[in-house]
N, C-alpha and C positions, 0 to 999 in steps of 0.2 A: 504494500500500500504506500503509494509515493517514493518507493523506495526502500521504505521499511518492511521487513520478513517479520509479519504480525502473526503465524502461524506454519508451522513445520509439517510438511507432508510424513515427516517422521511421524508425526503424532494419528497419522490415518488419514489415507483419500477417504472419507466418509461421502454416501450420498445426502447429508443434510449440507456439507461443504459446495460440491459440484451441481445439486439443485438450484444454488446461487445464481448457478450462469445461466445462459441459453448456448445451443450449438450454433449458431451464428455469432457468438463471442469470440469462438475461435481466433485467433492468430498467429501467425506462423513467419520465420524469414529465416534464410539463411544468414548464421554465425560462427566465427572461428571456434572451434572447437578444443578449447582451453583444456579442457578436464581429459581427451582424449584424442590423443591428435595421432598422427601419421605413424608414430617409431612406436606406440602403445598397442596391440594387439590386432592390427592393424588395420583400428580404426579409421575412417575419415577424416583429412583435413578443415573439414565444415558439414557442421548440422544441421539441421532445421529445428528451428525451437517449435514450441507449442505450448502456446498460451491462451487463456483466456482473460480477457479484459472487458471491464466497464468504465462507467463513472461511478462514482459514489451515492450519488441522488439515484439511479438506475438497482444500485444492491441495496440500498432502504427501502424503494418502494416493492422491489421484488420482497422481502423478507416482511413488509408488512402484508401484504395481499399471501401471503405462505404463511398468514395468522403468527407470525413471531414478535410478540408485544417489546415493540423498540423502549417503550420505557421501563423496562425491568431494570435493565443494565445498570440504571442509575440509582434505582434501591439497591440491586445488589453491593455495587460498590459503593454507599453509605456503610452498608452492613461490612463489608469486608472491612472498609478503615477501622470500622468500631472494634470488629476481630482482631487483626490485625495491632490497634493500639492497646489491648488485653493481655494479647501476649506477650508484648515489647514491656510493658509494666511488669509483669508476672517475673520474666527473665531476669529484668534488670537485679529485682531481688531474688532471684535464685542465684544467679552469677556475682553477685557482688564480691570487689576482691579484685576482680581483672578489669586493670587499667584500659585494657585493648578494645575490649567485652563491652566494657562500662562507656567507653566513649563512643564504642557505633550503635548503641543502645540506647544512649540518653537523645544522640543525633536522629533515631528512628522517632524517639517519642516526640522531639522536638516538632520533627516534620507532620509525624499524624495528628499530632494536638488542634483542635480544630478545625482538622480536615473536612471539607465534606465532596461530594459528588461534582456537586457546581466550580467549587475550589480549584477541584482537582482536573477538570477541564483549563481554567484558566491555565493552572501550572503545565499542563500538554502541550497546551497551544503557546503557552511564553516559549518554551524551549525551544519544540516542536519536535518532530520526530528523527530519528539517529538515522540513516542508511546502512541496509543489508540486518545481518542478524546479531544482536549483543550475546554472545556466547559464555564470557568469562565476568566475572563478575567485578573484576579488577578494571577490565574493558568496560565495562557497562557503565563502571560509577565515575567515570570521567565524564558520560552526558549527562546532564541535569534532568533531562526527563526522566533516568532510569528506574529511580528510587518510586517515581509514579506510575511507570507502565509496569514495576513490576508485581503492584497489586493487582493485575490483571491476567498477568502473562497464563496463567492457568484454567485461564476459563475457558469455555466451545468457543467455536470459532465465529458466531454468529453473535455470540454476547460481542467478544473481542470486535469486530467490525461493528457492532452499534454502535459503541461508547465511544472507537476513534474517530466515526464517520460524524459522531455530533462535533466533535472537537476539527474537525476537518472535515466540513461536508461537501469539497469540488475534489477529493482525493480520486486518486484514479484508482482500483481495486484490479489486481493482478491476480493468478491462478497458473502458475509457473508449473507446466510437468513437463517439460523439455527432458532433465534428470530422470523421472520416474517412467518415460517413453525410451530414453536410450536404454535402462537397468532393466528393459522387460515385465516394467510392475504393472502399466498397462493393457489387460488384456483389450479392452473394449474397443471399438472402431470411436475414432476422438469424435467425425459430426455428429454421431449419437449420442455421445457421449453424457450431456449434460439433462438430456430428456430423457434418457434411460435412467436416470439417476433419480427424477424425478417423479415416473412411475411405479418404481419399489418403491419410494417410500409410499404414495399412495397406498399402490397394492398390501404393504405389509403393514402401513397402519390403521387400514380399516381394521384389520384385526381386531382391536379395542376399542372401536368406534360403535353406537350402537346400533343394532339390525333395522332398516327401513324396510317395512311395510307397507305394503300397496293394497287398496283392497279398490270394490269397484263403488262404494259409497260410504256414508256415512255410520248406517248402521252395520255393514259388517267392520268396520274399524272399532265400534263400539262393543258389538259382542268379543271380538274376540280379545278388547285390550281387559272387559270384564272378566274373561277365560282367564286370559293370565295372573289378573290379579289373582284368583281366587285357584287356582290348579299349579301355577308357576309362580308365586309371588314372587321365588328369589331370582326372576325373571325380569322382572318389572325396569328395570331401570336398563338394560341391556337392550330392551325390545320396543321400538318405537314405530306407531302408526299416523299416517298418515291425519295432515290436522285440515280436518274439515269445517271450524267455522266460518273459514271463507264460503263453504258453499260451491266448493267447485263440481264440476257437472261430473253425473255419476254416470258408470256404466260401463259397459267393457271397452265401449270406441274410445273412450277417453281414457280410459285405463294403460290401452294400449300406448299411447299417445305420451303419456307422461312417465312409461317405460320409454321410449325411445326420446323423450328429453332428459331422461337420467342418464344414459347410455353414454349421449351425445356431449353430454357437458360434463364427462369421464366424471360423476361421483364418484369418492373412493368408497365410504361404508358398502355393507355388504346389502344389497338390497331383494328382498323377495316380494315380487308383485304375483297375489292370488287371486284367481278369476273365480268368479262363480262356477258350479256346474253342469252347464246348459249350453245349448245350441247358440244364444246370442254371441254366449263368450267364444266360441269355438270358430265363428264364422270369423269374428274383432281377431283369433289369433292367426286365422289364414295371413294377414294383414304382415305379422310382425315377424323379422328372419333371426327365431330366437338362437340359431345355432352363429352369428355373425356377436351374439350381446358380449359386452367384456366378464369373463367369469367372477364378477363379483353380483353380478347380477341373474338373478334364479326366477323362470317364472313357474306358478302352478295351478291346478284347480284343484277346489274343493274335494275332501278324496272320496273314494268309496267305499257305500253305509250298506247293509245288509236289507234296511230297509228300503231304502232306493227300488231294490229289485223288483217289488212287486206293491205298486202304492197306490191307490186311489187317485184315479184321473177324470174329469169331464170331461168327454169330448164334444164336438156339436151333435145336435139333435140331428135322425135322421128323416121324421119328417116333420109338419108345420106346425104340427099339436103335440108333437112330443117334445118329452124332456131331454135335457143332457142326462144321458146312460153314466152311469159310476163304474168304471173300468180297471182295474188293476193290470197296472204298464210298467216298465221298467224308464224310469224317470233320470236314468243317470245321464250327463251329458245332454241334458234336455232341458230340465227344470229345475234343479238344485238349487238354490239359492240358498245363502243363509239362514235365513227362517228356518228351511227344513233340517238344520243341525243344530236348533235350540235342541233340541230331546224330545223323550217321546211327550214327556209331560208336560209342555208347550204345545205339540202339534193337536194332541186329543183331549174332545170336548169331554165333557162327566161324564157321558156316555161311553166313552173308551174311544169311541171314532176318530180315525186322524182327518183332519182337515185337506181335504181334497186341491189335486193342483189342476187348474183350472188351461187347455191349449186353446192356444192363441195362434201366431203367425209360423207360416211356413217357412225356412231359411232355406234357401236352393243352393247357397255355397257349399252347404255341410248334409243338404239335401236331410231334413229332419224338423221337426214343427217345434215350436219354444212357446214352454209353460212357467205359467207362474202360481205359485199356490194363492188359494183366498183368502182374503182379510188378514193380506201382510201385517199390516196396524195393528190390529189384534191381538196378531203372534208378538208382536214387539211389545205389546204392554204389558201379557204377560211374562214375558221374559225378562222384564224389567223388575218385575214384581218377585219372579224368581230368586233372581241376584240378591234384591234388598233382602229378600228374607235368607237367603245363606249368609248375608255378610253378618245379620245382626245374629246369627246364632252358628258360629260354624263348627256346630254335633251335625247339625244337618244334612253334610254334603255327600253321605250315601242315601239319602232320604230323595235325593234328584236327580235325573239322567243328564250326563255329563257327555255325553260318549261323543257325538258327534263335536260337539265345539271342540272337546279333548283331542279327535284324532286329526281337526286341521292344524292347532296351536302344533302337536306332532310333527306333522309335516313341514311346515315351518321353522320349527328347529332344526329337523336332518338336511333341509337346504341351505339354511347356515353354514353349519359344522360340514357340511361337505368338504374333503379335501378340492382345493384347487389345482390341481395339476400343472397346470400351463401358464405361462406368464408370457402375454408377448410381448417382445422388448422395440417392439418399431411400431411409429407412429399409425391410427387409424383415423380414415375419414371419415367424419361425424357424422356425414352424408349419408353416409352406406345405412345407415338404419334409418332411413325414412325412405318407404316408395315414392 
């Protein structure tokens, strides 16, 4: 940075370091080749460096849109002085007796005493920064800044460029691997270099990020974040649904839609978008090339219930005076919707009977009719009603059929916890997932 070696490739190419850059930061020229020349293994008389370069304003504002709170830096090092003068006090009396001891100790306390963060910029920027690396400490204490940058010298490397680039915010920011490209330590192809860097970290840190859920409205976001509470509690915080008070339009089209704007705008958390189990959703997924999605993203349908198989249907009447016939159909991939995995003790009236699903419209893509049960509302009131009465008394919850909300919340977890396999390390057009 200006000249100063504010960070040692010794210490790790890290990808939180090379994220920094872009691969159009590159730069490269031919240089005499000091360190390896002609008569040394028979090296080349000249190499080509490779570097990457910005400005300084260019690595603050990359590190703040990369969520790295540029003002930490500056608590921390209040906090460090205040450490740091702790110990310098503590030594003084432990060591007392040495002349030597005693005087680059009282000098230490001298300089922290009243230190603080803002101070301590001034004193950076009075001196300014040494050229190349302060290795020796005997070298080091001939510059005036030393005694100040080297409360710092140990921190990541992102702390360390906050703190100088406030103290120097037109510095130029350098990324010197000329050395680690002649020594072999570079495997990766360098244009990649700095974008590959910054999709592991993506990819490996949604790992702790929490699970985004997709559902195709409101009330399945509802039931099922009710499921977790009450089946997974120690789930709860890991497992995040989709917030619907905006009101955004439900339905599988949309569903699909806001998959392929997850896709596109690379989220990292690991995302499972769940369709209902019916024909509409089936046709909405003809739509989407789930096998193109980045594997962090899982899509599913509601799974299969034993009742499903054979369930109470209306179809239309077949003549002008009759009624809808009551037909037991197998409703999977047709009709499913949420309601029908509240349990059986939502679906049936006192009577024992399950609340019939009622076919509607033909879909010719998936070539099969889409049903919806009756008196959705209904079902939802009482399954609200359900909920409150388990939470206030939870002896209850063999006392209610769980099964179906249980075996989607299931499902949902194992597309999670899915190993990911495959990591691709080259750029995708965001394109590709939209027809």
């Amino acid at each position: 940075m200006n000249g100063f070696l504010a960070y040692s490739l010794g210490l790790g190419m890290t990808d939180e370091l090379l994220s920094l850059f872009q691969d159009d930061m590159l730069f490269s020229e031919q240089i005499p080749n000091e360190h390896y020349g002609d008569d040394v293994n028979g090296e080349p008389e000249y190499v080509d460096t490779a570097e990457f370069v910005m400005p300084g304003k260019v690595a603050l504002d990359r590190m703040r849109i990369l969520g790295y709170q540029v003002n930490e830096p500056r608590i921390a090092l209040d906090d460090a002085i205040k450490g740091k003068l702790r110990t310098s006090k503590r030594l003084r009396l432990e060591l007392a007796g040495d002349p030597e001891v005693e005087g680059e100790l009282d000098a230490e306390i001298e300089l922290l005493t009243g230190l603080t963060a803002e101070k301590w910029l001034d004193r950076v920027v009075e001196y300014g920064l040494p050229v190349g690396r302060l290795e020796r400490r005997e070298d080091a204490a001939s510059h005036g800044s030393w005694p100040y940058l080297e409360l710092v010298s140990g921190w990541p490397v992102r702390a360390i460029l906050t703190i100088l680039l406030e103290a120097f915010p037109s510095a130029e920011v350098r990324l010197d691997l000329t050395e680690a490209v002649l020594n072999g330590e570079v495997w990766e192809d360098l244009d990649t270099l700095c974008s590959n860097a910054l999709k592991r970290l993506r990819f490996f840190g949604g790992a702790d990020a929490p699970v985004i859920v997709l559902t195709e409205g409101k009330m399945d976001a509802q039931a099922l974040s009710d499921g977790i509470s009450i089946l997974y509690p120690h789930l709860v915080d890991v497992v995040k649904f989709m917030d619907y008070l905006q009101k955004p339009d439900g339905g599988a089209g949309p569903l699909v839609t806001f998959v392929k704007a997850f896709a596109a705008a690379g989220v990292a958390n690991r995302v499972v978008a769940i369709f209902d189990n019916d024909a509409a959703a089936a046709e909405a997924l003809l739509s989407l090339r789930v096998e193109s999605l980045p594997s962090n993203i899982r899509i599913l349908t509601y799974p299969y219930l034993e009742l499903f198989s054979s369930y109470p249907t209306l179809g239309p009447p077949v003549g002008a005076d009759e009624e809808a016939e009551l037909v037991l159909a197998n409703i999977h991939g047709r009709a499913a919707s949420i309601e029908l995995y509240l349990g059986r003790d939502v679906l049936a009236g006192d009577d024992g009977t399950l609340v019939p699903v009622q076919w509607k419209s033909y879909m010719h893509k998936v070539r099969r009719y889409q049903g919806e049960v009756v008196g959705k509302g209904d079902l939802q009131k009482r399954w609200k009603e359900k909920v409150a009465a388990r939470r206030s008394s939870s002896s209850m919850i063999d006392g209610y059929d769980w099964d179906g909300i249980a075996k989607i919340i299931e499902s949902i977890i194992g597309a999670s916890v899915e190993e990911r396999l495959t990591f691709d390390l080259y750029p995708q057009d965001p394109e590709k997932y939209w027809d």
